[in-house]
C-alpha beads as a LAMMPS data file, in Angstrom:
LAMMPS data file: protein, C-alpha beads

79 atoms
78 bonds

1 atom types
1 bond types

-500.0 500.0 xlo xhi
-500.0 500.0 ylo yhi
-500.0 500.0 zlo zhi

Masses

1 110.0

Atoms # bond

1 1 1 -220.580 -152.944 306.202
2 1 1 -222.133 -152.284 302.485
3 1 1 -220.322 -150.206 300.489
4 1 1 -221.829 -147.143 299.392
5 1 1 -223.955 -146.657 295.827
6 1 1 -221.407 -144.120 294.356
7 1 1 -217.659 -143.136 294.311
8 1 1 -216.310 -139.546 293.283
9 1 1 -216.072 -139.723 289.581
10 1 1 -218.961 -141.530 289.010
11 1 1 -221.477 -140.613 286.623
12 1 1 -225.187 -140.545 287.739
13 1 1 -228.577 -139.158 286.440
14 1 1 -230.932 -137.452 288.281
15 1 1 -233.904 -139.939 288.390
16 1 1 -236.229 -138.488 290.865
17 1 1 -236.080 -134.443 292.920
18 1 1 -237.303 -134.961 296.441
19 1 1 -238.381 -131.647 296.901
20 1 1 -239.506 -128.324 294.539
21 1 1 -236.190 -126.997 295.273
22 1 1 -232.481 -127.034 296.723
23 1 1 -229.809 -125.514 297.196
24 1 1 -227.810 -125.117 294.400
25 1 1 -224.243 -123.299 293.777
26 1 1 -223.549 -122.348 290.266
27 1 1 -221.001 -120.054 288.080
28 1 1 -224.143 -119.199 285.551
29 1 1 -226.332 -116.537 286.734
30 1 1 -228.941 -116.571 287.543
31 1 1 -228.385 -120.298 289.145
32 1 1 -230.809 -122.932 287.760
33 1 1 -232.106 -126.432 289.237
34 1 1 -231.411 -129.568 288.614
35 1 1 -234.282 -131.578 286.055
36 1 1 -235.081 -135.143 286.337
37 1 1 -232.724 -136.911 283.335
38 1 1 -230.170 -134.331 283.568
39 1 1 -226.345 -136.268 283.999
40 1 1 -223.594 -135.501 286.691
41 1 1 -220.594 -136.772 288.147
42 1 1 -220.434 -137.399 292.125
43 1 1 -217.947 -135.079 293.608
44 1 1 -218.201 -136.439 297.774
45 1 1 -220.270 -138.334 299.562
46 1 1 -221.568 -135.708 302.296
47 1 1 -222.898 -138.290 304.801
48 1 1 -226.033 -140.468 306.031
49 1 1 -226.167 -141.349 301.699
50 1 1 -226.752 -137.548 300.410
51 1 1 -224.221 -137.123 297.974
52 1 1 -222.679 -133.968 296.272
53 1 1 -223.174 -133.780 292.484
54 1 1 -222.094 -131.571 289.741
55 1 1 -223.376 -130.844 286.145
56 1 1 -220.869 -128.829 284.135
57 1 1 -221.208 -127.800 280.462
58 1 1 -218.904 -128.753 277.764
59 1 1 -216.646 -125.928 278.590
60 1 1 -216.471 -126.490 282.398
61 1 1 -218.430 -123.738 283.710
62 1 1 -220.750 -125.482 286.554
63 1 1 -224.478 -125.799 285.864
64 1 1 -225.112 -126.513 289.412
65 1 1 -223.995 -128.204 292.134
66 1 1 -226.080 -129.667 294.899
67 1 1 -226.700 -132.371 297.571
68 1 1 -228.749 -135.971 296.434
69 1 1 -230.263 -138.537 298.082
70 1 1 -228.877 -141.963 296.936
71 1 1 -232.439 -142.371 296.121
72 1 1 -232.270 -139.458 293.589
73 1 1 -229.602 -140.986 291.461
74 1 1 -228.986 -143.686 289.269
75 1 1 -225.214 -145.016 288.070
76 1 1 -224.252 -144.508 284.393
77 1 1 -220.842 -144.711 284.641
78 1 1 -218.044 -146.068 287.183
79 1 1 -214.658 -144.472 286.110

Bonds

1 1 1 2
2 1 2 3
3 1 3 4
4 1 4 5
5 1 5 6
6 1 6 7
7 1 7 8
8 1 8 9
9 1 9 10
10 1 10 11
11 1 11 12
12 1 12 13
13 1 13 14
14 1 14 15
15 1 15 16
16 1 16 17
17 1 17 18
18 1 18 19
19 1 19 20
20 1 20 21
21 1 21 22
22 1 22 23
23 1 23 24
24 1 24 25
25 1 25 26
26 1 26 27
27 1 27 28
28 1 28 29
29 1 29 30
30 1 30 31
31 1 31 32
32 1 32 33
33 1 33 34
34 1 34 35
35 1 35 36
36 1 36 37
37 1 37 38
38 1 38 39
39 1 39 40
40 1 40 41
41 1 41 42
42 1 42 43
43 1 43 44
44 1 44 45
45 1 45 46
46 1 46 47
47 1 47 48
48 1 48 49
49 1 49 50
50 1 50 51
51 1 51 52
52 1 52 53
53 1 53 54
54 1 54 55
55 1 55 56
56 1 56 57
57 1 57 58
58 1 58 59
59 1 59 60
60 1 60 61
61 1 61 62
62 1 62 63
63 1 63 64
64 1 64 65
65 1 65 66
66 1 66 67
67 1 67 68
68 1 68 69
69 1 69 70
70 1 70 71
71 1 71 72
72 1 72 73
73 1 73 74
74 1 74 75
75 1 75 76
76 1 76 77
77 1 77 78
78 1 78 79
């Protein structure tokens, strides 16, 4: 069995947005979306390879935080 494209704790970026929008959960109001470039760090792998990312800023309020395809991402950094 292959193993799968991220861990939690990875760093990704956003590479492509399947979709106008998502779903997104956020503690900024109102809640924005995620933009092609934009880097976050894989939380969980939800299933069937959709992953659960997070962008938070610098003081670690979260952006947003919403489901990926593998396909969506790209690895910048494996902690």
């Amino acid at each position: 069995m292959p193993s799968p494209p991220f861990y939690p704790a990875d760093l990704v970026r956003v590479v492509s947005l399947e979709g106008e929008e998502r779903d997104v959960d956020s503690s900024v109001d109102p809640p924005r979306q995620p933009r092609i470039g934009e880097i976050g760090t894989i939380v969980d792998e939800v299933g069937d390879g959709i992953y659960l990312v997070e962008r938070s800023t610098d003081d670690g309020r979260t952006l947003w935080l919403a489901e990926f395809l593998a396909s969506e991402l790209e690895l910048i950094q494996r902690l």
